[in-house]
Structure formats: structure tokens, C-alpha cells
C-alpha positions in Angstrom: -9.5 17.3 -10.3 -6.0 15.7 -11.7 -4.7 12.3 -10.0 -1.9 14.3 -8.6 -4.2 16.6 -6.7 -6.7 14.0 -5.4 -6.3 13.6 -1.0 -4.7 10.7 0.6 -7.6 8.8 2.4 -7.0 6.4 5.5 -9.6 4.3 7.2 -10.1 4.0 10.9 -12.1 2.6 13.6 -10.5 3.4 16.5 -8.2 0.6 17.3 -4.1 0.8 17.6 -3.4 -0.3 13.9 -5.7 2.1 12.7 -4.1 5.3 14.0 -0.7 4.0 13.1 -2.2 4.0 9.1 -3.8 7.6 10.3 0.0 8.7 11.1 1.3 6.8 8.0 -1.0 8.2 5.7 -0.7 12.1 7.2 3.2 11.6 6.9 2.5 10.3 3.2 0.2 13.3 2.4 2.9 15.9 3.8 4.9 14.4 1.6 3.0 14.5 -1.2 1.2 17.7 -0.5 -2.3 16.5 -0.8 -4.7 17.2 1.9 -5.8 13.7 4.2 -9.2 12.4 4.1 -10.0 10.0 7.4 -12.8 7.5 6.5 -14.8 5.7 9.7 -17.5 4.0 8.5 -20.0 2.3 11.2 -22.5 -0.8 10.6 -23.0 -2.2 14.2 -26.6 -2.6 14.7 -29.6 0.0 14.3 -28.2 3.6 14.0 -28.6 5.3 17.0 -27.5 8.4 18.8 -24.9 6.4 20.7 -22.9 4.9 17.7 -23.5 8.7 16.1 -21.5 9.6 19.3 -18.7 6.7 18.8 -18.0 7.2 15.4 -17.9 11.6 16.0 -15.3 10.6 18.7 -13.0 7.6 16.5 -13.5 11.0 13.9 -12.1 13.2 16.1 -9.7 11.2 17.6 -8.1 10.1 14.5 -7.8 14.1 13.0 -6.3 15.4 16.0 -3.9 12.6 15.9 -2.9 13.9 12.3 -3.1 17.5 12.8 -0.4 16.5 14.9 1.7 15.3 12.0 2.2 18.9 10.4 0.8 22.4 10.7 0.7 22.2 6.4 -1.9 18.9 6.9 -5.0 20.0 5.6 -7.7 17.1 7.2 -11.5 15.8 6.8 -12.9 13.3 8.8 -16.0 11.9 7.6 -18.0 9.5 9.4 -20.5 7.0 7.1 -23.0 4.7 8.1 -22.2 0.9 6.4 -19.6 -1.5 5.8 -15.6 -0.3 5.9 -14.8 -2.4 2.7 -17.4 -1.1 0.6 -16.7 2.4 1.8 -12.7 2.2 1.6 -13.3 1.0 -2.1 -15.8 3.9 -2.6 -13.7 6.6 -1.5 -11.0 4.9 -3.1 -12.4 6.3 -6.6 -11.4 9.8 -5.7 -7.9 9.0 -3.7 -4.4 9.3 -5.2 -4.0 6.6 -2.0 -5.8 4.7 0.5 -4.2 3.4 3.4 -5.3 1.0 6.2 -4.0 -0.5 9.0 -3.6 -4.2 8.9 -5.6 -5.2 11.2 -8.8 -3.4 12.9 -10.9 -3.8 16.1 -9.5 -7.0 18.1 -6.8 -8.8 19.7 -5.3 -11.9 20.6 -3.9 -13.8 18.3 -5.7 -13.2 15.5 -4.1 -9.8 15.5 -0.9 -10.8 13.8 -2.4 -11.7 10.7 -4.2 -9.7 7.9 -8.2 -8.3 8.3 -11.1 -8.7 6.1 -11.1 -4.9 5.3 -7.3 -4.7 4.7 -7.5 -7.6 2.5 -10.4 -6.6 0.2 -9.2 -3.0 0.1 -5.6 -4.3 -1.0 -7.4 -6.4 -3.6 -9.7 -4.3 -4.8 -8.8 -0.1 -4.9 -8.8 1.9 -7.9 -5.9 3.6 -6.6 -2.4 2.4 -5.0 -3.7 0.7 -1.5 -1.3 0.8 1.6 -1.1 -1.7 4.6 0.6 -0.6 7.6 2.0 -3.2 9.1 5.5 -4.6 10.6 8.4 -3.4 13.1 8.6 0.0 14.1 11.7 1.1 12.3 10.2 0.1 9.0 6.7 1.6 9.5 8.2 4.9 10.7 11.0 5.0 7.2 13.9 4.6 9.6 15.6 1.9 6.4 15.8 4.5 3.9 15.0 2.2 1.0 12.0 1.2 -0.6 11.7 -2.6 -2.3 9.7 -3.2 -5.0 8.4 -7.3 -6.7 9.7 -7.9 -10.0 8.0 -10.8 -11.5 8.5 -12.0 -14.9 5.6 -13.6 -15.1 3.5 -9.6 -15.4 4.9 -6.4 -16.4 5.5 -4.3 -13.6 5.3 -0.8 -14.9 3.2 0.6 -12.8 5.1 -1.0 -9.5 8.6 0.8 -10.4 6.8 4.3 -11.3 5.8 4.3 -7.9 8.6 2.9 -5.7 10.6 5.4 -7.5 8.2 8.0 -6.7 8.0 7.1 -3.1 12.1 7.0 -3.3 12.5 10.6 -4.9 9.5 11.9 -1.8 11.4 10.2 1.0 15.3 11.0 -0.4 15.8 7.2 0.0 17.4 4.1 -2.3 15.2 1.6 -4.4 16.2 -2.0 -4.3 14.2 -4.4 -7.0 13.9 -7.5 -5.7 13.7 -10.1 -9.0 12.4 -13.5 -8.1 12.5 -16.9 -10.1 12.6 -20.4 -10.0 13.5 -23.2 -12.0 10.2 -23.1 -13.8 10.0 -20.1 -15.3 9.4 -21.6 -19.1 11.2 -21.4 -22.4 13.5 -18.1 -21.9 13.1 -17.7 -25.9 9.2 -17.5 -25.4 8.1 -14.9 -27.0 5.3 -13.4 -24.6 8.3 -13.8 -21.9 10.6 -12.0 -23.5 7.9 -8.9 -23.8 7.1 -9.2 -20.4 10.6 -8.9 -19.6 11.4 -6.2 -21.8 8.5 -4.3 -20.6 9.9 -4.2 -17.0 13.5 -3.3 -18.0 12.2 -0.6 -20.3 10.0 0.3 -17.1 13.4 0.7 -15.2 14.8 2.3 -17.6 12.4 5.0 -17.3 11.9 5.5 -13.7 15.7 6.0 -13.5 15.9 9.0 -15.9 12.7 10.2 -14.1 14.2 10.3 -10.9 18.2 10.3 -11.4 18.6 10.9 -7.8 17.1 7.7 -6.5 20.0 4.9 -6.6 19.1 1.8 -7.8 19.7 -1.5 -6.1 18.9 -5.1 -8.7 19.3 -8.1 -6.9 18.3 -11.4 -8.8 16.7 -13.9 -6.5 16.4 -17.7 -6.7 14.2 -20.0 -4.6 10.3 -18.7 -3.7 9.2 -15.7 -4.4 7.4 -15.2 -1.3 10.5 -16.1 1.0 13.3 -13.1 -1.1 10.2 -10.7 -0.8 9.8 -11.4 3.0 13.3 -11.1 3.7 13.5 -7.9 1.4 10.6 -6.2 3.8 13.1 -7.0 7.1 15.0 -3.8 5.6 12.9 -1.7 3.7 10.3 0.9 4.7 7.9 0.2 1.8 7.0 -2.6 0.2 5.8 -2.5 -3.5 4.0 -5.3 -5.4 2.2 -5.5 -8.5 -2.2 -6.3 -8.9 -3.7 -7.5 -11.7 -5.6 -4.8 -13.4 -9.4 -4.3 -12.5 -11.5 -6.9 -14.9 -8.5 -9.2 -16.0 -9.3 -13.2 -15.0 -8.2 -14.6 -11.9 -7.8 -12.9 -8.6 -6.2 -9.5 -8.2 -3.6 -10.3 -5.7 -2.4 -14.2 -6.2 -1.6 -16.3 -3.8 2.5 -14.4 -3.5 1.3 -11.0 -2.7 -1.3 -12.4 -0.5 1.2 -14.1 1.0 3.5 -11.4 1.7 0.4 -9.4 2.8 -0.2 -11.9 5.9 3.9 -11.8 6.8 5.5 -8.5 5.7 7.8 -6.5 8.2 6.7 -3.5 6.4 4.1 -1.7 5.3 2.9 -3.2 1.8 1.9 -0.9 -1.1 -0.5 -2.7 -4.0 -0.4 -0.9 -7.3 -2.8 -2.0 -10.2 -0.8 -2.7 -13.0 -2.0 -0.5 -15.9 
């Protein structure tokens, strides 16, 4: 099966930020075409006919909810017996995306900020990972622009393919948010100057891909987290940059797992190729 025909698959358990990923990730497979594949996977306890019951009912829950979506939605719900994170990651193998809510089963507080599953899937998908998050205009697209992280630290190919992608889907505006600071090295440095000319070529390309889309390039100074969290106030998508799978240091770095935690939007994390 090509990339472009693999389902859109969203994880749920149940709980409020759950479904809203469910209705994300139907939307986002209208859009794309691609049938949606809901993922509940259970681990509380000894298996029993009870939980068998639960996990039926999240499964059903969460397809009628996206039946809901659009007569075109084609939908499988599969219920699995083990841990979410493991079997996010595993379905993520044969996803185009995977999508999660920010936040699963539990309140309070704790709520507000970014869940062990949500994390690790971000971090760690072999495919584009979405987390639903932030105000209600911007998880239901009512900005009409999609942001994506430019660092010039990392190319960033992969990040502007798919915000313009998303753009040219959604009929909406891309802004590129480039962040810097005063110690951003030697500008004559030759690995730099690469980098940079990497992402400007990557531009480049995603513009004459998708001539339709306009293009909005803002240069930002100060922290990169702070221009990226303002950027997400006013944008339905979010798009940042992961290290490649096997490449040293952590996937994500402490930015994007920043802007993870605080994002007004939902937050797409790409692999760089």
C-alpha cells in the first residue's frame, strides 16, 4: 500500500480530549480521503469480560462519533489488549497520521498539561503525529492559517512539505515562523549556511507545489519557544520539526517539548527526513 493510501489512525480511551482527536482525525481523513482507524488499547488489570465490555463500548463510542463527521468516512475501530504508547507507535507503522488527544483519562489540574501517551507518541511515530489541543477556534480550523518552526539550527524539509500540504487540503494561508537569537554562530559557517539553504530551497519547492497556498515569512528574534507560542494563538495547525529516528539526542528537544506542554493549537510533529 502507498504512503498516500495508508488510514489516518487516532487513539482513544474514552475521555473528552480523546474524542476531540477522534473528530480531528475524521475531519483530517475527509480531507485526505483515507479511511480512519480508531485505536483503544486497554492494560488495567487481569483481562476480563468487563474491561472486554469497556473497551467494545469506548470502540463504539468513538466510531459513531466519527461516522458523524461524513457519510464518505470509511471507519475501523480496533480494541487491543496492552499499553496505548506501545500500541499508538505500532499502528503508527502503517498510518499516513496518528493523532491523539493531549491529554487522556483524568482531571484536575493536571489536565492542562501534556500526557505520557501524547508525549511518547509525539516523540516517537514513524509517521507525522498530531496533538489536539488548545482553544476551540483553533482546534476546529476557524484561523485559516497553518504555522510551521523554522529553525536554522536543522533543515526543515519535511515540516514545510506538510504545512503546505495541510494548507492546499484546508484552502488556508501558511505563515513560517523563523526564530533566532543572538547566538546563532558564525553566519559564514559552512554547515549553517547548508542548513539554511536547505530550508529556503525547501520553500522554494513547496511554493511551486502548491501555488495556491500564500505564503506568510516572518523573522523572529528573542526565544524560540515564546514566537512559536504566540504564532499557535492564530493558527489552526501547528508544525514543528523531529529529529529523524536513530540520530543522537532526543527526538523532540526541549523547544518543541515546550511548545507541546503550551500550544493554543493542535501541534503536528514531522520526522525530518
Amino acid at each position: 500500500m502507498a504512503t498516500m493510501d495508508l488510514p489516518v489512525v487516532v487513539g482513544t480511551d474514552g475521555s473528552r480530549a480523546s474524542l476531540e482527536a477522534v473528530d480531528w482525525a475524521a475531519d483530517a481523513a475527509v480531507l485526505r480521503e483515507l479511511p480512519l482507524w480508531i485505536v483503544h488499547a486497554g492494560s488495567d488489570g487481569t483481562r476480563s469480560g468487563r474491561s472486554a465490555a469497556r473497551a467494545e463500548e469506548v470502540c463504539d463510542l468513538a466510531a459513531e462519533r466519527a461516522a458523524l463527521r461524513s457519510s464518505r468516512l470509511k471507519v475501523t475501530a480496533e480494541s487491543v489488549w496492552g499499553a496505548a504508547t506501545m500500541a499508538l507507535l505500532e499502528a503508527s507503522h502503517g498510518a499516513s497520521l496518528v493523532v491523539v488527544g493531549h491529554r487522556g483519562q483524568g482531571g484536575g489540574v493536571t489536565s492542562l498539561f501534556l500526557g505520557p501517551v501524547a508525549t511518547a507518541v509525539a516523540a516517537h511515530a514513524h509517521c507525522p503525529a498530531v496533538v489536539v489541543r488548545g482553544r476551540p477556534d483553533n482546534v476546529h480550523g476557524r484561523t485559516h492559517r497553518i504555522t510551521v518552526g523554522i529553525s536554522r539550527q536543522h533543515p526543515e524539509e519535511s515540516a514545510v512539505s506538510f504545512a503546505f500540504a495541510e494548507a492546499a487540503l484546508r484552502r488556508c494561508e501558511v505563515e513560517t515562523v523563523f526564530a533566532w537569537s543572538g547566538t546563532g554562530g558564525d553566519p559564514r559557517d559552512a554547515g549553517r549556511l547548508r542548513r539554511e539553504h536547505a530550508t529556503d530551497e525547501a520553500l522554494r519547492s513547496a511554493t511551486r507545489a502548491h501555488p495556491g497556498v500564500p505564503l506568510l515569512a516572518y523573522p523572529v528574534g528573542g526565544p524560540t519557544h515564546t514566537a512559536l507560542l504566540r504564532a499557535s494563538a492564530a493558527s489552526d495547525l501547528l508544525v514543528l520539526g523531529a529529529r529523524p529516528h536513530g540520530s543522537p539526542g532526543p527526538r523532540l528537544g526541549v523547544v518543541n517539548g515546550t511548545v507541546l506542554q503550551h500550544a493554543h493549537c493542535p501541534v503536528a510533529v514531522v520526522p525530518r527526513w
